[in-house]
N, C-alpha and C positions, 0 to 999 in steps of 0.2 A: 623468822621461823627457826627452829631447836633443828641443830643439824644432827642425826642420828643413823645411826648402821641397819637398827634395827626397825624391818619393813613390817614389821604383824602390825604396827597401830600407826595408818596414815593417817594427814594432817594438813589441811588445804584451806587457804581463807581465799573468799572472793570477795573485795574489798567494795564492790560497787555495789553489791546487794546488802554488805555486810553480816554479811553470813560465814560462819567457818564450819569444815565439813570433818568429823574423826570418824575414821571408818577402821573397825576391827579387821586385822586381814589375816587370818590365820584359817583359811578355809580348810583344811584339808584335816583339820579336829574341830572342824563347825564351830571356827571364830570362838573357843572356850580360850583362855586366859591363865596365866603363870604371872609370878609376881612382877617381875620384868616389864610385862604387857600393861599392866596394872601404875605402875608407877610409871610410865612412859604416858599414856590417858592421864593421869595425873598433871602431868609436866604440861600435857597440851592443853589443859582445861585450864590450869594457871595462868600459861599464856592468851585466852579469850578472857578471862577474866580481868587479866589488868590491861589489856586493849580496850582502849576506848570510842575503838574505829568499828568494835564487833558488837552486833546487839544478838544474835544469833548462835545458836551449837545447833549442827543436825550430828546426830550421832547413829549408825548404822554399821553395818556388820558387810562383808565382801561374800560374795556367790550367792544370794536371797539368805541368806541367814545372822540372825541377830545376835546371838549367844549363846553357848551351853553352858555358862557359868565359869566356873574356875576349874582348870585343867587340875583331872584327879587323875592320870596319871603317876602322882607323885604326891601323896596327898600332904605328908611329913615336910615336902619339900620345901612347903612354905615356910615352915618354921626353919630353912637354913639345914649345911648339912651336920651330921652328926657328929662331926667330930667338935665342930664349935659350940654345940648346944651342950659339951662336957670339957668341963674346966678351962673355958674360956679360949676352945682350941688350941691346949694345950696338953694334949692325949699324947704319951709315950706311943711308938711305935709297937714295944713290948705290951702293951695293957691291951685288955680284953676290949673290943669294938664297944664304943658309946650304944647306951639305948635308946633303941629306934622311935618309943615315943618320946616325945620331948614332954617337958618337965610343967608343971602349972604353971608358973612363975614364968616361962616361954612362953606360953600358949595367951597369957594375959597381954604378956609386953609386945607380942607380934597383933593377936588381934585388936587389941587398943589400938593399932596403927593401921590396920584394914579396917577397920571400919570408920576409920579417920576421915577414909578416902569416899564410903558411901555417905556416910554424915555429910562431907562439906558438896558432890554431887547434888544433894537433897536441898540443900539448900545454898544450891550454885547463883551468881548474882545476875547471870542472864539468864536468855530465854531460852530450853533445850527443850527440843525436839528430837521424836525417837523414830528410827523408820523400822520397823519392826518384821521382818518375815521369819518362815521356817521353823527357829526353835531360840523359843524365849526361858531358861531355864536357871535355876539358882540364883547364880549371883546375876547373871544374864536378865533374869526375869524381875530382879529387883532394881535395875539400872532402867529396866523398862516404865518399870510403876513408877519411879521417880523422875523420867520427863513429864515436862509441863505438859506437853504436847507430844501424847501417841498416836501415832498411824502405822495400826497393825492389821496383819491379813488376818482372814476369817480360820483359817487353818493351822495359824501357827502354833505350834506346839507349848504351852507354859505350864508351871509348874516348879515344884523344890524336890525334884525327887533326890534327893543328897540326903533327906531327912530319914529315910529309910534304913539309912547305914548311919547319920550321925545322930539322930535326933530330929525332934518336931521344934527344936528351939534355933534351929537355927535362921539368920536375917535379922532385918527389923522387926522386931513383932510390932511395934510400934503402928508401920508404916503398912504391915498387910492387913491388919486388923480396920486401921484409917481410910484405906484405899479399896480393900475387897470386900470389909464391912465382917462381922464378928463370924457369920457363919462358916463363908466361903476361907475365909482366912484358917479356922479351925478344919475345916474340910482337906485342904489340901496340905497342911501340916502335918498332920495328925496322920494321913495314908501316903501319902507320897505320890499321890495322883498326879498325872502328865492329861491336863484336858487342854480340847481346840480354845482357843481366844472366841469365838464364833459363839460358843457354848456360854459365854456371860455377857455377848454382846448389849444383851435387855438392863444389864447392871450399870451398862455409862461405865465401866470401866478406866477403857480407853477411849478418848479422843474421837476418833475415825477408826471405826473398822470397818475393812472392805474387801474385795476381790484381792488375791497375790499382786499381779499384774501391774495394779493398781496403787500400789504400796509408795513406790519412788515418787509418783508424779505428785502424789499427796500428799507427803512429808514435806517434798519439796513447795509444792504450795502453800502450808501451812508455815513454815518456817519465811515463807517470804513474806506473808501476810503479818507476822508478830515482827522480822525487820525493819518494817515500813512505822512502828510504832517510837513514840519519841525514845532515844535510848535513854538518858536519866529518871523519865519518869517508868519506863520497864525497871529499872534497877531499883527504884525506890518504890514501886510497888513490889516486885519480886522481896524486899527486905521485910515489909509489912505481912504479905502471904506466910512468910517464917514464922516471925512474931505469932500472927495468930495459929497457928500450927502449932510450934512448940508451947503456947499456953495451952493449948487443947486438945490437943490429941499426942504431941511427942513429948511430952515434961517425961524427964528421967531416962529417953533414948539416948543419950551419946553414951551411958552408960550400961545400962540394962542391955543393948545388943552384942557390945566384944566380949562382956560379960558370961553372959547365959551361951553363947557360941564357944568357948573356953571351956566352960567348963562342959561342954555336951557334946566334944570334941575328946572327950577324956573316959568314955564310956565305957564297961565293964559287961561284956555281953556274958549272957548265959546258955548253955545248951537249946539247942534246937533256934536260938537267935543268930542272923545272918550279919557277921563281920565280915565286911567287905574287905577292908584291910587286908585282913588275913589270906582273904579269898585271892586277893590282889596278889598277894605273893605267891601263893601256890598256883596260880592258875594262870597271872595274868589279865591285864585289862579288860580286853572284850571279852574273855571267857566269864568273868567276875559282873561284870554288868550283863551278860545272858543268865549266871544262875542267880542275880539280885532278883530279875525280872522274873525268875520260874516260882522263884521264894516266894515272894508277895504275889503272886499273881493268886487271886479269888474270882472262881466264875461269879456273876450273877443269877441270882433264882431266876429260872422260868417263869 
């Protein structure tokens, strides 16, 4: 196992089950995710993939909670800080402060490489299983769609609400459109809706949904149910399940996703439109997500 400092993404194989367990541990920002976090999941998912000892990933989140996506905290922050995103970090001390959004030509070359990481996810060569409670969201809520195998509580919270501030383009469109089916996928892009998982239980969605409570034991059973399966032949159907996927529903995603998230990441708000960005600096984080949430908020008719 990858000897590392850093505790937000644990990483545990039990070799007799063959199963290996990565658990988001950043509970105290509801297991949300910075680049760091991201390429560390990365590193451990490479490591189950060239073990030949692992036919299994359960992948889960620390304190009942699955994911809030990618820590927007610092939204810029992906893209590196700003002095390197001008002149190759190589900004005079005397020059005026680099600009704070980064450049297209950034915005292409970082997310070509984030969504490097959900592309190969998507079509990871073992078996993933998701244990899903609390709050399935953005990036969170698409790491969810793309296990094989979900077992999510009736309550958990899913949804892109990031589309509100960056767009209805952002994700796979590919893969919600494939998986939620053309309505529900336009439904919740298009507003930035946060609904219970309980609420599309009748859609086969996911896997297992069931009681909170209930969530661990059921992950966990289903992920021992798919280890006990021959591992070559898991691996050579998991290749085949690709195959026909990318003819038929993903032709043109590894593309079309860092793509359209680039450039909808680059948006030019106009009056009376809610730039959280901006909000973000003058207000600060949870002030900026309370007035996102007052912005969009529409009663329902009587």
């Amino acid at each position: 196992m990858t000897a590392t400092t850093d505790n937000r993404v644990l990483f545990e194989v039990d070799r007799d089950t063959r199963i290996a367990t990565i658990t988001l541990n950043n509970p105290a920002q509801r297991n949300s995710y910075d680049a760091a976090m991201r390429n560390l999941l990365a590193r451990y998912l490479d490591e189950v993939a060239e073990d030949d000892d692992i036919t299994v990933v359960l992948l889960r989140g620390a304190d009942g909670v699955f994911s809030t996506g990618a820590d927007m905290n610092n939204a810029y922050g992906w893209y590196g800080p700003r002095d390197e995103r001008s002149r190759g970090g190589q900004t005079a001390a005397a020059e005026p402060p680099a600009r704070s959004r980064p450049s297209q030509r950034r915005r292409l070359t970082v997310d070509r490489k984030s969504f490097g990481f959900y592309h190969n996810l998507m079509g990871f060569p073992k078996v993933t299983v998701g244990e899903i409670s609390g709050y399935a969201l953005g990036g969170g809520f698409e790491m969810a769609l793309m296990t094989d195998i979900s077992v999510i509580a009736r309550n958990t919270k899913i949804g892109m609400p990031a589309t509100r501030f960056l767009g209805p383009a952002l994700g796979s469109l590919h893969m919600f459109f494939h998986r939620l089916g053309p309505v529900l996928a336009r439904r919740l892009l298009l507003t930035g809706d946060i609904i219970d998982a309980g609420d599309v239980e009748h859609l086969g969605v996911f896997t297992d949904t069931c009681d909170a409570e209930s969530v661990p034991a059921r992950a966990r059973y289903w992920a021992q149910k798919a280890a006990k399966m021959p591992a070559d032949g898991v691996v050579i159907a998991k290749e085949a399940f690709r195959l026909v996927e990318q003819s038929q529903a993903y032709q043109g995603e590894e593309v079309a996703s860092y793509l359209f998230h680039a450039y909808g990441t680059n948006l030019q708000f106009a009056d009376g439109e809610f730039n959280f960005v901006k909000t973000r600096a003058q207000h600060g984080t949870r002030e900026a997500f309370r007035l996102r949430d007052e912005h969009f908020h529409v009663p329902e008719p009587e």
